[in-house]
GUMISE-443954 format. One record per residue (C-alpha): x, y, z negated; residue in three letters; residue number from 0. Coordinates in steps of 0.001 Angstrom, whole numbers, padded with zeros to 6 digits. Layout:
X Y Z ALA NUM
...
***
This chain:
000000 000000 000000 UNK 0
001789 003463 001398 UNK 1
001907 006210 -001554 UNK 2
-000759 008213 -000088 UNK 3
-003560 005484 -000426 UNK 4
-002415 004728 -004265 UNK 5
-002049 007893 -005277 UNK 6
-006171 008563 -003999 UNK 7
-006259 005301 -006355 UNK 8
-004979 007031 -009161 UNK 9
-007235 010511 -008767 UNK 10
-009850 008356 -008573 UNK 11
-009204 006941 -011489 UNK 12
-008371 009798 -013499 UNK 13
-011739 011580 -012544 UNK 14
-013697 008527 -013947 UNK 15
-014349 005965 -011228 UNK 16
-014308 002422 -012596 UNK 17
-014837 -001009 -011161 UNK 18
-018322 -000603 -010031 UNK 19
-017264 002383 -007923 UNK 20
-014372 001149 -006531 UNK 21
-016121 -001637 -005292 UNK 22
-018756 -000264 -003743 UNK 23
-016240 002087 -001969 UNK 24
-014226 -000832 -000785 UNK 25
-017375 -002448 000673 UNK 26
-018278 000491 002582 UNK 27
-015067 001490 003515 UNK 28
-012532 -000793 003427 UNK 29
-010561 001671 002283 UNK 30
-010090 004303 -000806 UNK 31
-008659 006533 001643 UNK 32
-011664 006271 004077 UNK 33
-013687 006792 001322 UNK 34
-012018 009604 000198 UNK 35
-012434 011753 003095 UNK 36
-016483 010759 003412 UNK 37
-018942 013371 003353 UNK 38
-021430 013549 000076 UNK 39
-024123 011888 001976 UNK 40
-021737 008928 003210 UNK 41
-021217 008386 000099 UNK 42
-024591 008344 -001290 UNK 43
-025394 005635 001271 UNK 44
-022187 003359 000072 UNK 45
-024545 003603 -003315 UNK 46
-021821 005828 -004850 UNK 47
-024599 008062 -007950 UNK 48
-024717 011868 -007877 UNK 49
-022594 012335 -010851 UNK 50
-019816 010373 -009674 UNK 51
-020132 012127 -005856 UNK 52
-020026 015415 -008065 UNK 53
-016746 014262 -009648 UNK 54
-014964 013290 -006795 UNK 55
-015641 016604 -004719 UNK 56
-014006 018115 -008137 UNK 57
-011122 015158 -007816 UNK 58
-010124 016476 -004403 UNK 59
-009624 020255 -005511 UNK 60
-008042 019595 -008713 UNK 61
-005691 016708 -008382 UNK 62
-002894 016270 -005814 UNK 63
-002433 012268 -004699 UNK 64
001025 012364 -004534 UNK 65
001135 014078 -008036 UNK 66
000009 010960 -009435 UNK 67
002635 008483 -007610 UNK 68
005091 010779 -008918 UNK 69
003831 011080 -012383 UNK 70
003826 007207 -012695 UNK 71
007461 006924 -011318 UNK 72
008747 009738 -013634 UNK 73
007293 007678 -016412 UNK 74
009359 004708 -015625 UNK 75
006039 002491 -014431 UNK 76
004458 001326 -011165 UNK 77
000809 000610 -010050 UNK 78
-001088 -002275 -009750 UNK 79
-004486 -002499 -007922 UNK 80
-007191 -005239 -006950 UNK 81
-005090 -005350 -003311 UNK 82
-002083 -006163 -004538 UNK 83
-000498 -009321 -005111 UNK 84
000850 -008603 -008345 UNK 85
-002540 -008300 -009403 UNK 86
-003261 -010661 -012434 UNK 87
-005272 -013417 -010959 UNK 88
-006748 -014577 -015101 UNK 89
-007893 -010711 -014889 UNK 90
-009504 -010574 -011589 UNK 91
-011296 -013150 -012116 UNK 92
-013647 -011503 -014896 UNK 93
-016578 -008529 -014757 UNK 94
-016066 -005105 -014960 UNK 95
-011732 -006264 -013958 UNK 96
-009913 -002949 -014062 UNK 97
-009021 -001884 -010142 UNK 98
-006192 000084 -011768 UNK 99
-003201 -001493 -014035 UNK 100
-000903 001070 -014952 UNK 101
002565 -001647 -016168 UNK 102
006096 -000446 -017542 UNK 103
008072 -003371 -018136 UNK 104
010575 -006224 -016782 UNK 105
007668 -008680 -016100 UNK 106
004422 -008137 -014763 UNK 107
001247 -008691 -016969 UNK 108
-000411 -011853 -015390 UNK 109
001777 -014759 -016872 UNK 110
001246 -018373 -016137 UNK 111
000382 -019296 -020043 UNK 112
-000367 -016252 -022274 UNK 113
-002420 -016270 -025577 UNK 114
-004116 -012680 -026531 UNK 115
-003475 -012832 -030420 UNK 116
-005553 -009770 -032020 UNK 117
-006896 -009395 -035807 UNK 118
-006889 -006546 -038683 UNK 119
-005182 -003634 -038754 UNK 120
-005480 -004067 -042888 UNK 121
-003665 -007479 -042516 UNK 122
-002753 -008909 -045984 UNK 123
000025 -011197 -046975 UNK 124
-002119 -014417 -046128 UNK 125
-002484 -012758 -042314 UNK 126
001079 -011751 -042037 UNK 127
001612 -015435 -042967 UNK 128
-000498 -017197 -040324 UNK 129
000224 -014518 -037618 UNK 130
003941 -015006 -037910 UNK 131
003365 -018885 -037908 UNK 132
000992 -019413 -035080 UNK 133
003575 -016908 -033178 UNK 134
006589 -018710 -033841 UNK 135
004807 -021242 -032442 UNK 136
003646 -019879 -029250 UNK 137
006985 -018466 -028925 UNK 138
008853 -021632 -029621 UNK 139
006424 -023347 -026617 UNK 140
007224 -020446 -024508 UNK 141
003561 -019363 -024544 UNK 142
003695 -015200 -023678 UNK 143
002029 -013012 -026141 UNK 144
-000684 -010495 -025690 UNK 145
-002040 -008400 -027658 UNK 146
-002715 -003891 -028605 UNK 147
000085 -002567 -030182 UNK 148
-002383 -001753 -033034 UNK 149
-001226 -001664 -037007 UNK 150
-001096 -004820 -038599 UNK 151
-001622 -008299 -036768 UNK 152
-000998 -006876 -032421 UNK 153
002302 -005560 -034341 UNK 154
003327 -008350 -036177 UNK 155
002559 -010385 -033310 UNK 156
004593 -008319 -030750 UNK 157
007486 -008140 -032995 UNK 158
007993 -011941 -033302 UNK 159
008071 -012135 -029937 UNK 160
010160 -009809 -029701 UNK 161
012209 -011333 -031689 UNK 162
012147 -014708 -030811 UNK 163
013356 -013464 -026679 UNK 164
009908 -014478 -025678 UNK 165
007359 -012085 -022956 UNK 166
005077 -010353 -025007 UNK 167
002102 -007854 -022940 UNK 168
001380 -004855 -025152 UNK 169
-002356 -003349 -023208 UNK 170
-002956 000312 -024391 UNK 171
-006307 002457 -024836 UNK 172
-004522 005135 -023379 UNK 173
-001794 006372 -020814 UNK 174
001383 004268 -021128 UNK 175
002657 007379 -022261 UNK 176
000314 008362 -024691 UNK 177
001871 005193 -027283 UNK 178
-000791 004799 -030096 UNK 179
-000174 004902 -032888 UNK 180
003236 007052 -032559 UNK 181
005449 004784 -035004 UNK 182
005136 001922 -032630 UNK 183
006759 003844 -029468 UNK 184
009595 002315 -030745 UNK 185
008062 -001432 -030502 UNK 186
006735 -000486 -027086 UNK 187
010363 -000016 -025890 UNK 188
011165 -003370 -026966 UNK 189
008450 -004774 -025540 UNK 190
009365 -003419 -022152 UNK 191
012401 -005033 -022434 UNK 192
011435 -008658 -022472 UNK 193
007288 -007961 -021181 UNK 194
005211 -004871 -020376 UNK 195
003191 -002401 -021357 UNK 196
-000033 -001619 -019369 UNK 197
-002993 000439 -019004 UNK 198
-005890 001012 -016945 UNK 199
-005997 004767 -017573 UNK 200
-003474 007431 -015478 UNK 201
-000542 008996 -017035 UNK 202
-001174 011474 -020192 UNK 203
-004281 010198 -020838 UNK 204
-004495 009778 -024653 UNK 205
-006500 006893 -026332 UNK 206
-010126 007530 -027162 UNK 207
-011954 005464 -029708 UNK 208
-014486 004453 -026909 UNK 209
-011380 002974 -025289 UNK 210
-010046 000832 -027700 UNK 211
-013356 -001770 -027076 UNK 212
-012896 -001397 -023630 UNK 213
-009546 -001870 -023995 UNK 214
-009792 -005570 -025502 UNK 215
-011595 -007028 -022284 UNK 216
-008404 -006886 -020879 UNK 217
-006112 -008433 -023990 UNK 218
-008804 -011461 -023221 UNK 219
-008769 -011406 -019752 UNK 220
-005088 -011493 -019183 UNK 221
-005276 -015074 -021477 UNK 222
-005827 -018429 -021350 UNK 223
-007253 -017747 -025283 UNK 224
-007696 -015655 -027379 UNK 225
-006531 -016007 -031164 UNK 226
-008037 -014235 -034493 UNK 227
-005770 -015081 -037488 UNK 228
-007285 -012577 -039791 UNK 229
-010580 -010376 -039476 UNK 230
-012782 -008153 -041340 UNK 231
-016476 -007750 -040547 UNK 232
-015975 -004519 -038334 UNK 233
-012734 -005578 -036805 UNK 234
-012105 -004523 -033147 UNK 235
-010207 -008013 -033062 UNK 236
-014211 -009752 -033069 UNK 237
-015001 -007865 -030011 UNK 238
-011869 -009109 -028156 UNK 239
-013484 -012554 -029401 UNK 240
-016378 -011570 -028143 UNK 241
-015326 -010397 -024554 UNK 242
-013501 -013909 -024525 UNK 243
-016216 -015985 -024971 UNK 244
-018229 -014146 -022590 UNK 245
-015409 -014632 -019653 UNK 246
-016013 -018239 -020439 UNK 247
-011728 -018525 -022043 UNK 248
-011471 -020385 -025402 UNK 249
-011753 -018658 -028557 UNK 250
-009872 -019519 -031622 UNK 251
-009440 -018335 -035350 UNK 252
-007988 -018951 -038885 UNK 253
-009601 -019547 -041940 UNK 254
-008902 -017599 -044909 UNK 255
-010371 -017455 -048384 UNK 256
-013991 -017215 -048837 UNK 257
-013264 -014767 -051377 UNK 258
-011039 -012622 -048907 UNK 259
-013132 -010014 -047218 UNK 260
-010459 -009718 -044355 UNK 261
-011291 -013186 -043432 UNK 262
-015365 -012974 -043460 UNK 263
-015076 -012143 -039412 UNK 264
-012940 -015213 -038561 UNK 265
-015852 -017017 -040769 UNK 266
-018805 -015789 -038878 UNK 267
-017209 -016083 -035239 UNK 268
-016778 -020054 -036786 UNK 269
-020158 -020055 -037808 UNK 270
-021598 -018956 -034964 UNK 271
-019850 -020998 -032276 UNK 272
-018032 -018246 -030773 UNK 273
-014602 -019498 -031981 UNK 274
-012972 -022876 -032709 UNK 275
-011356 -023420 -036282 UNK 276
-007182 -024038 -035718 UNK 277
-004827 -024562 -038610 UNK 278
-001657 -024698 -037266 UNK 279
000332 -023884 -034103 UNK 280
-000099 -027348 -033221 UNK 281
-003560 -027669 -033172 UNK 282
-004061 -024617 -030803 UNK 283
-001145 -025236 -028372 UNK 284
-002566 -028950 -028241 UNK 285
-006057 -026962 -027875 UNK 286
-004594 -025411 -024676 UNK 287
-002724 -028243 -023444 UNK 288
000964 -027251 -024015 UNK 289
000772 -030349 -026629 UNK 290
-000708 -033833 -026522 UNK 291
-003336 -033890 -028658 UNK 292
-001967 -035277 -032260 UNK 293
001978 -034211 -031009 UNK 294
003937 -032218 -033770 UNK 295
006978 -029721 -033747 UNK 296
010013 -032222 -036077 UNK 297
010744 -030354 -039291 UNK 298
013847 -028679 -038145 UNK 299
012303 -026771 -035067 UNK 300
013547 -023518 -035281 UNK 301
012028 -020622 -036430 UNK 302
010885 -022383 -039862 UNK 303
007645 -023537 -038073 UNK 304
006255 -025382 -040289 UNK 305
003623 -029390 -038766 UNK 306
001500 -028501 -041589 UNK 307
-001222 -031366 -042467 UNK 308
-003787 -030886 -044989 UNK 309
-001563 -032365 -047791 UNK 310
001265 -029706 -046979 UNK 311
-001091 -026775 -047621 UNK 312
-003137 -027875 -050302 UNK 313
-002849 -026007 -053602 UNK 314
-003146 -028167 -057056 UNK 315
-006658 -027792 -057632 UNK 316
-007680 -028454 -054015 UNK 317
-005041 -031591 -054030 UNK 318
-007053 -032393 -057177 UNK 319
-010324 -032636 -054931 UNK 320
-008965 -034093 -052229 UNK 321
-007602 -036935 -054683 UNK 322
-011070 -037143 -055839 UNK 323
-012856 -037655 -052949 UNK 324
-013522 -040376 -050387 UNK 325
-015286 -041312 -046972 UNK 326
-018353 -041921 -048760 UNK 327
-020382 -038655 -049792 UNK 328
-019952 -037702 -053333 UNK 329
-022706 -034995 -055113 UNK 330
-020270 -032331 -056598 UNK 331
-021502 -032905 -059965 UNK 332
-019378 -036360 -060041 UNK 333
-016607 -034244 -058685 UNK 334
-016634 -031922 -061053 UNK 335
-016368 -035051 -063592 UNK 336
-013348 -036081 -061826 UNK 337
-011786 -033075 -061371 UNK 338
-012499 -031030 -064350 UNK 339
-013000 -028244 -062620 UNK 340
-016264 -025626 -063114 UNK 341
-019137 -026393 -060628 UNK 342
-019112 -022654 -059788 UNK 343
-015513 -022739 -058858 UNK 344
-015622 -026206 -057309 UNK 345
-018075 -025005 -055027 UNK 346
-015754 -022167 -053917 UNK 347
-013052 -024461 -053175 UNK 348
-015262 -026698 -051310 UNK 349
-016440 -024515 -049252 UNK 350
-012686 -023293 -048078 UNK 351
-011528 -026357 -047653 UNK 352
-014472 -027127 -045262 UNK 353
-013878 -024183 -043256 UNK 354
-010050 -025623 -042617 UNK 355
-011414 -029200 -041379 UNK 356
-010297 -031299 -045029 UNK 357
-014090 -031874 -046123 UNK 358
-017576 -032257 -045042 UNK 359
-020554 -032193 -046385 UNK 360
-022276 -035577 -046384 UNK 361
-025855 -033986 -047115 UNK 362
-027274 -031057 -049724 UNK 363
-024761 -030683 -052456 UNK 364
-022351 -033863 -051183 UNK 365
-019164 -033914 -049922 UNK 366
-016972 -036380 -048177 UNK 367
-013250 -036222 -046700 UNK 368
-013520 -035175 -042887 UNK 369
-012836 -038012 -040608 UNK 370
-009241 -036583 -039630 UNK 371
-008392 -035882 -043302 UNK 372
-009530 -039067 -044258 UNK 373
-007187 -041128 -041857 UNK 374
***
């Protein structure tokens, strides 16, 4: 594509056109730059609204094409559109794909194997735990990590990538310029090293909070999965999970304490069948196919990846249950007996180690090992 057909990309862009627009002019056209020389009524018959024939009039007087190219080269990045090549064939493949990709970096952002990873900004020592786990692990397979540069868990997840010499895609709410928040243009660099940055918004446009959920389509769509390890009720990570499951990719999350408010939206995604419940690294890679089912990582990989089976993770007084209990339903009554524990606090403890796969309940008030714990 010559400069002065991308840079009519770009304006358009910047002035608001998005995929349904671009498509429309594509279908009429066959060309952005045939469309951008088309009278008002032209364009009206491509299906092209008012408003948006309003904007590009403005679009024409106000920005320069070539402006753009230049503004994107000056900022060390290139452009990506639906007719290139480069084009991320995961992303194209789901609604509303971005016709713009804005990438600075020494890869490009569709990789063969990538798993978005996104969760709480307010992550807590449990979720720096499991993030840097299941990452070490994705890493260690070779898996490329995606995720928003956000506080917390897209940070922690970015950085052991980093760190581990594995491609990690960093996809912003703003320009690529325009590095929110500020303390991570530092992490951004690094990133570029080894993966990208991208965008779908032209240069020095900051992030908006309306972007940041439009935003996450894309941290889905670039992946084979997507991955919650820790998530409030209102965490933008749930509507990444969300925009996964409705581009039909696999959807994955960590439990956490029932008593842990940070964990109550990796719970409900659970619940309601929008996620699958994964432990360890193993499970999910073996989830995605980059492991037989059942396969483990030996105790010395690298990294200090821990194979973690129920017994490895169990504290005393859930080892104490576990001891207790059986294949054959038991009320919780008779495990309280044999355990010693409160009924109250028993039924806390149940009810976490059910939501990590160790126990089932057998019928109201009964509980039995789960099939794989039970082996």
């Amino acid at each position: 594509m010559d400069n002065s057909e991308l840079g009519r990309w770009l304006v358009l862009r910047r002035a608001g056109f998005g995929s349904h627009n671009f498509a429309l002019l594509l279908r009429r056209f066959g060309a952005i730059s045939a469309a951008w020389e088309a009278p008002a009524d032209e364009l009206a018959r491509a299906g092209i609204d008012q408003s948006y024939i309003r904007a590009m009039a403005r679009a024409r007087e106000t920005w320069e094409p070539a402006d753009e190219v230049r503004l994107t080269e000056e900022a060390g990045a290139r452009t990506v559109t639906w007719m290139d090549a480069e084009y991320p064939a995961l992303l194209r493949d789901i609604p509303q794909s971005p016709p713009v990709l804005i990438v600075r970096g020494s890869i490009g952002p569709g990789q063969p194997l990538a798993v978005a990873v996104v969760g709480t900004r307010r992550v807590t020592p449990y979720g720096r735990q499991v993030t840097e786990q299941f990452c070490e692990g994705l890493s260690a397979a070779g898996v490329t990590i995606v995720s928003g540069l956000a506080r917390g868990v897209d940070a922690i997840a970015h950085r052991v990538a980093v760190e581990r010499g594995t491609p990690t895609v960093g996809v912003l709410a703003g320009g690529i310029d325009e590095i929110y928040p500020r303390e991570h243009e530092g992490l951004a660099g690094r990133i570029a090293e080894r993966g990208c940055i991208a965008s779908e918004y032209p240069i020095g446009i900051p992030a908006r909070p309306d972007y940041f959920p439009r935003r996450n389509r894309i941290l889905s769509g670039l992946a084979v999965a997507t991955l919650v390890t820790e998530a409030g009720e209102g965490s933008g990570a749930l509507h990444t999970a969300n925009w996964a499951f409705e581009q039909g990719r696999d959807v994955f999350a960590v439990p956490g304490s029932v008593l842990s408010r940070q964990s109550v939206g990796c719970h409900r995604i659970i619940r309601d069948h929008v996620a699958r419940l994964v432990t360890t690294p193993e499970e999910l890679l073996a989830e995605i196919q980059v492991l037989a089912p059942g396969s483990q990582y030996p105790m010395e990989r690298p990294f200090g990846l821990r194979s973690a089976t129920p017994a490895q993770v169990l504290e005393p007084d859930e080892a104490a249950i576990v001891s207790a209990l059986g294949a054959a339903p038991q009320h919780i009554d008779e495990v309280a007996r044999a355990t010693g524990q409160p009924v109250a606090r028993l039924a806390a403890l149940l009810a976490l180690l059910e939501l990590r796969g160790i126990v089932e309940q057998g019928g109201p008030m009964t509980y039995a090992l789960a099939a794989r714990a039970a082996r």
